[in-house]
C-alpha positions in Angstrom: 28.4 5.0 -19.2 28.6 7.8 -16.6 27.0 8.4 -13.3 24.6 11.0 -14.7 23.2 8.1 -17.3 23.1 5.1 -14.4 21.1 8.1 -12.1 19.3 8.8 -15.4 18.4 5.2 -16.0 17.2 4.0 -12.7 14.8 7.3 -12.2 13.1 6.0 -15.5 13.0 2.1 -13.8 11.5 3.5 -10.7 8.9 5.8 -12.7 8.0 2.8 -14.6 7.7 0.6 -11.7 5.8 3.2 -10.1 3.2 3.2 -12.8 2.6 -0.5 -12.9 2.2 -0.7 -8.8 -0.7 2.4 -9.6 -2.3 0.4 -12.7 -2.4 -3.1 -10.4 -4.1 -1.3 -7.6 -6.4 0.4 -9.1 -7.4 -2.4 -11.2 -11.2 -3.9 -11.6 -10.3 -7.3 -10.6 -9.1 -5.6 -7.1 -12.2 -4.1 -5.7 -13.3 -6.9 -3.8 -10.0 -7.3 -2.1 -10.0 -3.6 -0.8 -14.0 -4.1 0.1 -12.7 -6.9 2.1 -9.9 -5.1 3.8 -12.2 -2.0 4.4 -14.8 -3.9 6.2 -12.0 -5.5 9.0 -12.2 -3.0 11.2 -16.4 -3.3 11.6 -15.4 -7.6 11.4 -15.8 -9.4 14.9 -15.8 -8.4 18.4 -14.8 -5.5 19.6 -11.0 -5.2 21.5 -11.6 -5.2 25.0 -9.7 -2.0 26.6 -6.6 -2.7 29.4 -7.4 -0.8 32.4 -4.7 1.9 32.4 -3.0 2.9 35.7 -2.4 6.5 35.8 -0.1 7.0 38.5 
């Protein structure tokens, strides 16, 4: 086994791994967990602003 095939063999890991992270995110069952996450930012009370000192 030569460098070229270990090089060879880990860009077809990471291409693989790289399609299963893509197929688990965009999967059905994820929806409501991103509809979740996207609604945080309205979530709650505002963040009260620091008076800033510009001296």
């Amino acid at each position: 086994m030569t460098l070229i095939d270990f090089h060879s063999g880990l860009t077809v890991l990471f291409f693989i791994v790289f399609i299963g992270m893509v197929i688990w995110v965009f999967l059905p069952s994820r929806k409501t967990v991103y509809d979740n996450a996207a609604q945080l930012p309205f979530d709650g009370e505002p963040a009260q602003q620091e008076k800033r000192n510009h001296e």
